[in-house]
N, C-alpha and C positions, 0 to 999 in steps of 0.2 A: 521552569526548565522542562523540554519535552525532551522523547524518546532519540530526537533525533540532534537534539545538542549532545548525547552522552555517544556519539559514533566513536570517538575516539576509547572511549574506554571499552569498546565491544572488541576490541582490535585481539584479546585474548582469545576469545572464542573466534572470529573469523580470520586472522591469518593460518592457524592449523590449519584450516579446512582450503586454506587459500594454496597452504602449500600440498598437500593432498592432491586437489586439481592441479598443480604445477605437476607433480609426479606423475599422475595419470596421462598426462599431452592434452588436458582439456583448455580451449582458450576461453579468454572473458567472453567473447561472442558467442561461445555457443552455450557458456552459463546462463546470458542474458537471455537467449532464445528457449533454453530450459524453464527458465521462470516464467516466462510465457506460459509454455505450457501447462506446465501448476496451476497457473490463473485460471487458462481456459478448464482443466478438470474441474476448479475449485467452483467456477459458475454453472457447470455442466450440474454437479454432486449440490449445488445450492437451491438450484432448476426443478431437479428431481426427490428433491427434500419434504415438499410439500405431501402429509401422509406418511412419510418414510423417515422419522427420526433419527433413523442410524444413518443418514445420508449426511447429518451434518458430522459426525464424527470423519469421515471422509473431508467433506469440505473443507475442515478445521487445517487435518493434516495437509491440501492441498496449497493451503493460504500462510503453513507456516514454509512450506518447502520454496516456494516463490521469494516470500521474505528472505529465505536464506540464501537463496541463490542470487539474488537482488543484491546482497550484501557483498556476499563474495568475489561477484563477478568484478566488483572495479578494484580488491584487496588483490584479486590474483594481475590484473593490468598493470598496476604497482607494481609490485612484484618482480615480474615477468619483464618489464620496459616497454609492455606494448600500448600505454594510457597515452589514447592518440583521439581527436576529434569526433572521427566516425564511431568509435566505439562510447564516446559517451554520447553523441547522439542518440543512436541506436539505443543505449542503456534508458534514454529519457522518453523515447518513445514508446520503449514497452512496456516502460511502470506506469504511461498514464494508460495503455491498451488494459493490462492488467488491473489498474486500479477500475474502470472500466466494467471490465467484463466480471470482475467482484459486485459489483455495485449491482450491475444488470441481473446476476444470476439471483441477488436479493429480491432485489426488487419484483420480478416476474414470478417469483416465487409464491409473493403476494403477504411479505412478511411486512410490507407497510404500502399504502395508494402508488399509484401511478405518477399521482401530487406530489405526495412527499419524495418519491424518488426522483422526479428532474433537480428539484430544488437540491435533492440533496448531489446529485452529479455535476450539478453548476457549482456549488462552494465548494468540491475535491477539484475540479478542472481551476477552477481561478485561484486557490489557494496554490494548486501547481506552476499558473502558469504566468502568477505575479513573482516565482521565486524563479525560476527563472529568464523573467524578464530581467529581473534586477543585475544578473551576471551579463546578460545580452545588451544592458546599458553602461556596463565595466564597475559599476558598482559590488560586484561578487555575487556571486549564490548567497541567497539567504532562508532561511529554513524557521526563522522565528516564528511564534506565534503558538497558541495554544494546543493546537492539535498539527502536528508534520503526518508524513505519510508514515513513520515507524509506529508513532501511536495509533493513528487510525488499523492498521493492521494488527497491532494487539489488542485493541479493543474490539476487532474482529472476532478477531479467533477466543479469547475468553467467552465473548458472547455467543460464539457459537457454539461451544461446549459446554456453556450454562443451556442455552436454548434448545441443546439434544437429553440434557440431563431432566429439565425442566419447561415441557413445551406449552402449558397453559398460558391462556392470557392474561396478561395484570393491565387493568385499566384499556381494554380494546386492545391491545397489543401483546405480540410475544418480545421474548427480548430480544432476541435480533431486530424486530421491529422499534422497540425504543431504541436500538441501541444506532440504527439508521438516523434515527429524528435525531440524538445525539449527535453524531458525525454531521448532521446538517449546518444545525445552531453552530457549532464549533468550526467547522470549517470556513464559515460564512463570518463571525467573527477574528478566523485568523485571516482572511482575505484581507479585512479591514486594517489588520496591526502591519500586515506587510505594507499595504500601499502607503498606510503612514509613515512606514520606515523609510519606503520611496523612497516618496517625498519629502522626505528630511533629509534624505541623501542628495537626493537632485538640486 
């Protein structure tokens, strides 16, 4: 089971906050476009990390506020009665810009190769974009597999609060840096379980 099978049990922590943005006049779309911005802070604060350890404690909190607003934004559409196409569009194309521009502010940072970072931007893009092919083939959204984007995003942000606490390298690498090679292997493996899933739908 990953992070993103238990959505429904998160429902306690995010409808509060869902109703919160209803009282405020905030819509899902401009949560969505909020969480954006998180991302973009979070690879700006990832970027400028290298030599500056307290950078990741910044980044940390960038990458969980995106998470959360990522969550919210389609609890308050619910809601509200506005859960309409465009908006989940739009929701789908900012979490891969986001996932994205997470990835890239790692990587540039030089907390693992150039190498390891396509490979690893290729299993986050195909692991997304096999899940929703499968709704695009009327087979549903499917989110299975080992690593979803909930988990990769906590295993973010832990890893970047271990790697501001603890910035030596174990083994050529810092932890953020393993922790990239991790989300690679995993993501490249849940690519694999989804298309299986496919195709056993198909």
């Amino acid at each position: 089971m990953t992070l993103d099978d238990m959505r429904q049990r998160a429902v306690v922590v995010i409808d509060p906050l869902a109703a919160l943005a209803e009282r405020s006049g905030t819509s899902p779309n401009q949560l969505s476009l909020l969480s954006l911005f998180f991302a973009i802070g979070g690879s700006v604060f990832y970027y400028i990390s290298a030599g500056q350890n307290v950078m990741l404690y910044a980044a940390a909190l960038m990458i969980l506020l995106n998470a959360a607003f990522d969550a919210v934004d389609g609890a308050l559409a619910r809601r509200t009665g506005k859960a309409e196409p465009r908006g989940d569009f739009l929701d789908h194309v900012i979490d891969r810009y986001a996932d994205m521009l997470i990835l890239t502010g790692i990587i540039l940072a030089g907390y693992v190769s150039l190498e390891v970072g396509i490979f690893a931007v290729m299993g986050v893009l195909l692991t997304s974009y096999i899940g929703t092919q499968a709704q695009a083939l009327g087979i549903g959204r499917f989110y299975g597999g080992i690593m979803g984007r909930a988990d990769r995003l906590t295993l973010i942000i832990l890893a970047t609060l271990a790697n501001a606490f603890y910035s030596k390298e174990i083994a050529g690498f810092e932890i953020l840096g393993w922790t990239v090679i991790l989300i690679t292997v995993a993501s490249h493996i849940t690519a694999l379980q989804r298309i299986g899933h496919v195709w056993k739908k198909l």
